[in-house]
C-alpha positions in Angstrom: -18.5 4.7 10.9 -20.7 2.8 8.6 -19.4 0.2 6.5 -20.4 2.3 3.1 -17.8 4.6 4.2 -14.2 2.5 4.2 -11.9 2.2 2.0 -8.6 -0.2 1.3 -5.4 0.3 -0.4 -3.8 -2.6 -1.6 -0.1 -2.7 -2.8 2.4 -5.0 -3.5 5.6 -4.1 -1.8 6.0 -1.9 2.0 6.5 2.1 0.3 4.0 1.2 -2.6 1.0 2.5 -1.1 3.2 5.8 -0.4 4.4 6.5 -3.5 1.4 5.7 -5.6 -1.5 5.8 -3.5 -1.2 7.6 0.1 -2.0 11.0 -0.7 -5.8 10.2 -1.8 -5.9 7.4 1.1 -4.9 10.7 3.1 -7.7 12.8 1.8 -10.1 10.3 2.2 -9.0 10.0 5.8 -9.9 13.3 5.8 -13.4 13.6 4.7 -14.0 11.0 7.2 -13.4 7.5 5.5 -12.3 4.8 7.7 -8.8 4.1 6.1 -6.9 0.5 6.0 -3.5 0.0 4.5 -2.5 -3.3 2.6 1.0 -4.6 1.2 0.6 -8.2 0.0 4.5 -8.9 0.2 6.9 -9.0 3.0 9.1 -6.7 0.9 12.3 -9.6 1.8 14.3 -9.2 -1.5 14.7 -5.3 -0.7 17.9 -5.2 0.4 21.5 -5.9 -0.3 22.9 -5.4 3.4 20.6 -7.6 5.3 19.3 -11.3 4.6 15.9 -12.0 3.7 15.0 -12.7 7.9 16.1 -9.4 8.8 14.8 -7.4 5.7 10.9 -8.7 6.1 11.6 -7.7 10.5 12.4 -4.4 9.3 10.3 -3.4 6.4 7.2 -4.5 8.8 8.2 -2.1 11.2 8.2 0.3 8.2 5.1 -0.8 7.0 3.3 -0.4 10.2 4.8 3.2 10.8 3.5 4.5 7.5 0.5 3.3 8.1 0.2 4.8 11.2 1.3 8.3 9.9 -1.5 8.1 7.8 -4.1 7.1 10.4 -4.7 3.5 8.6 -4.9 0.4 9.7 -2.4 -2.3 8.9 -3.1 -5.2 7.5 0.1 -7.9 7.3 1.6 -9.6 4.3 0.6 -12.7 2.7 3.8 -13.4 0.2 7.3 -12.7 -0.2 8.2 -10.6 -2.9 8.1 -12.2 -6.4 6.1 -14.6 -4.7 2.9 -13.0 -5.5 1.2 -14.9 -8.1 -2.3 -15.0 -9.3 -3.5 -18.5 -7.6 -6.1 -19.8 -5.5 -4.5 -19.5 -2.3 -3.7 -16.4 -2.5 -6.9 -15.3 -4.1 -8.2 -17.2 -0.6 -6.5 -14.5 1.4 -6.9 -11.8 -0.2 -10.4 -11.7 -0.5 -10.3 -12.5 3.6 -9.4 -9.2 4.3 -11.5 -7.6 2.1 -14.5 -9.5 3.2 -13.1 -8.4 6.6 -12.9 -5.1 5.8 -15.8 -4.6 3.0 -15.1 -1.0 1.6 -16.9 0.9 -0.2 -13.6 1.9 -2.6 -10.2 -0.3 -3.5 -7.2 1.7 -4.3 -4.8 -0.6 -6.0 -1.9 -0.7 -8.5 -2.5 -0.3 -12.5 -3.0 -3.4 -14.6 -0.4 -2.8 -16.7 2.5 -2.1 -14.9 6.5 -2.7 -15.0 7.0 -5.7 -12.7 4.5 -8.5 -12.1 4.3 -8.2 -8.6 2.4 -5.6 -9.4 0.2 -6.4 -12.0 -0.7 -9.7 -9.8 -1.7 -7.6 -6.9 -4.1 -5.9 -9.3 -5.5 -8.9 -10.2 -6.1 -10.5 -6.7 -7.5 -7.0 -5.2 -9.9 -6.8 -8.4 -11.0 -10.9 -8.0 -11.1 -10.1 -4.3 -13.5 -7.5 -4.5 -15.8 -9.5 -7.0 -16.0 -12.4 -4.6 -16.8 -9.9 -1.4 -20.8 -11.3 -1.8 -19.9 -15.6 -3.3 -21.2 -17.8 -0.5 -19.8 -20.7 -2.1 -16.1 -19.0 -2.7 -14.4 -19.8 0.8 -11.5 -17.2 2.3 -8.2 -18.4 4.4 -9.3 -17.4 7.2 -13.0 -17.4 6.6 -15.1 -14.6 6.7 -18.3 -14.2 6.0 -19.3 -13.0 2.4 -21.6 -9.6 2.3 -22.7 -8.3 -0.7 -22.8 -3.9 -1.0 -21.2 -1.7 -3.4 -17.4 -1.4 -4.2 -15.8 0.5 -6.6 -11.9 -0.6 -7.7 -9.6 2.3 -8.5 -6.2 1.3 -10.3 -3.1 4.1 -9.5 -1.0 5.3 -12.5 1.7 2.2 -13.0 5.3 3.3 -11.8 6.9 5.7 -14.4 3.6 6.4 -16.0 4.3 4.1 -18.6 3.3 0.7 -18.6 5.6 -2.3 -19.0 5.8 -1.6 -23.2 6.5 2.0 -22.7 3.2 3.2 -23.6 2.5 6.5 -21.7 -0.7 5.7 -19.4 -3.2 8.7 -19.4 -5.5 8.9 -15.6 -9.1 8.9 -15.8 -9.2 11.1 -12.4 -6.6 13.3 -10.7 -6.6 13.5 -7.2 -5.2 17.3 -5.7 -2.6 15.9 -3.4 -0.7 18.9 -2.5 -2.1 19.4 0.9 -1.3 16.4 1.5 2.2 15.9 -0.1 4.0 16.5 3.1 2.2 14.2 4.6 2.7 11.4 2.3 6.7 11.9 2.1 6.6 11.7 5.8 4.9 8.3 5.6 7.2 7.3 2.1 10.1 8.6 4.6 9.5 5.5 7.4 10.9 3.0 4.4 14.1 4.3 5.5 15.7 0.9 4.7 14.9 1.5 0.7 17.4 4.2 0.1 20.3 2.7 -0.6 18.8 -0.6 -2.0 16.5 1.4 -5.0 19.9 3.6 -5.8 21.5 0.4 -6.5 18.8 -1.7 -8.1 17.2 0.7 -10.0 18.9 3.7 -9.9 16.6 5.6 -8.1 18.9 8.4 -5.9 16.3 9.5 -3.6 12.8 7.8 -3.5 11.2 10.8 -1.6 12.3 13.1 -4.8 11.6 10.7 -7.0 8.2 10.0 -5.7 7.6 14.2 -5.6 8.6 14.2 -9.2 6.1 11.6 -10.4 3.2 13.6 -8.2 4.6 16.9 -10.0 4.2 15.4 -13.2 0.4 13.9 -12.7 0.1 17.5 -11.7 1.1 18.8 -14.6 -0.9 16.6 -16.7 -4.0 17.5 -15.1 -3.4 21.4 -15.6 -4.7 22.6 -12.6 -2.6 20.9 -9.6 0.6 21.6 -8.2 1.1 18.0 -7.5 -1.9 15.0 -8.3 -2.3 11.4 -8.1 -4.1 9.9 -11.1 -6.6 7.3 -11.2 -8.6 4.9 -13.8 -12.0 3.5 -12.8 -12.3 -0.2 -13.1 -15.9 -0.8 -15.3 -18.8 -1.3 -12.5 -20.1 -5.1 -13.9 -20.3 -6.8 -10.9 -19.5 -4.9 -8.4 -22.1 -2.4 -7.8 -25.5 -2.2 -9.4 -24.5 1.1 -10.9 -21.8 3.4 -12.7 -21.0 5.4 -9.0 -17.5 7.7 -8.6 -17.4 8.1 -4.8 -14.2 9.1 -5.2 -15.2 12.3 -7.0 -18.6 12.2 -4.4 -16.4 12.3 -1.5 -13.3 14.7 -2.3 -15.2 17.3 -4.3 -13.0 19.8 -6.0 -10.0 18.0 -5.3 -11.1 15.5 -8.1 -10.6 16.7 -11.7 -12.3 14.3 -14.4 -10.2 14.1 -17.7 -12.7 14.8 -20.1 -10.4 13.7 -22.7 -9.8 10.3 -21.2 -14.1 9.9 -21.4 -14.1 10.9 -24.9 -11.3 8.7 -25.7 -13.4 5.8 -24.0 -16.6 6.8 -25.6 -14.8 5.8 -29.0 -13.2 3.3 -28.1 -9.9 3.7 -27.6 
């Protein structure tokens, strides 16, 4: 596998590369990408049955099992939940495992979004990528700095609204319904997440709940049963032209909104 063809999700929390981002990490797997899986937190705070000890031991061992039902490989936290801030030292390890990995696509969360977490992970997989080819930028660990082509995707933020309500519109949708059963099987290893996102956010089942948000991309592209949706993250300075290999490498199963272009185009 050469190194143009790799890609890296990065998410915040164990289950957020599932729900947003597993089915097109899936499909990618597929068309023969070398797939690696990335949660920046521990997930510790996820529970109201077991301390924060016991809660990071077993969302790990969820973490690594999704990952393997995808076919990706795992990459271990750097932070404890609400502990991921935009700062140098993270920044340091973050952009060590992407230096480590050097894909040719990033799959991360939106930058607008409803819980910082989030919307810092963003950031540090966007800064990370930038830095993939700055000798002078040093890495915790270091790695050595390479400089190639990456293109940043951001998902659609969780409830397809970002943090002021405002509906967020894709750029892309990814055709996911091969692949759905797949991805609930993988969302399905966070077993421990039941019963804590019923009771902090009212969330009765996370597999239906993650089902209903893919139905609902689907619907909004008008052509797939169920969809992930993407934005494209502007090209300046990090490859040396406007490229879509997500499109190049999953064909059909990526629909462009035209209306999201046109809406660029002007401005909006």
């Amino acid at each position: 596998m050469s190194r143009q063809h790799r890609v890296i999700a990065i998410g915040a929390h164990p289950d957020d590369i599932e729900f947003h981002m597993a089915g097109t990490l899936a499909l990618l797997a597929q068309s023969g990408y070398e797939t690696h899986y990335f949660n920046l937190s521990t997930g510790n705070c996820g529970s109201t049955e077991y301390d924060g000890r016991a809660t990071r031991s077993i969302r790990r061992r969820e973490a690594r099992k999704g990952a393997r039902i995808l076919g990706a490989c795992f990459h271990g936290p750097v932070a404890d939940d609400l502990e991921i801030f935009y700062e140098i030292r993270m920044l340091r390890r973050v952009a060590a495992v992407v230096r480590e990995v050097k894909p040719e696509i990033v799959l991360t969360h939106s930058p607008q979004d409803y819980m910082e977490d989030h919307t810092n992970t963003c950031r540090l997989a966007v800064t990370a990528a930038f830095t993939r080819g700055m000798p002078n930028f040093r890495t915790s660990p270091p790695r050595r700095p390479s400089e190639y082509d990456v293109t940043v995707y951001h998902a659609m933020p969780h409830g397809l609204r970002d943090g002021l309500r405002r509906r967020v519109i894709p750029g892309l949708f990814v055709d996911t319904t091969s692949v759905l059963k797949l991805k609930r099987q993988a969302l399905s290893a966070h077993r421990s997440q039941q019963n804590w996102l019923d009771e902090s956010q009212g969330m009765s089942s996370y597999l239906q709940a993650m089902e209903e948000a893919s139905r609902e991309v689907g619907r909004m592209s008008r052509r797939f049963r169920y969809a992930e949706g993407w934005r494209r993250h502007l090209h300046l300075g990090f490859s040396r032209h406007e490229r879509d290999p997500l499109k190049r490498a999953l064909g059909s199963r990526v629909l462009e909104n035209a209306a999201y272009e046109r809406a660029l185009e002007r401005g909006h």
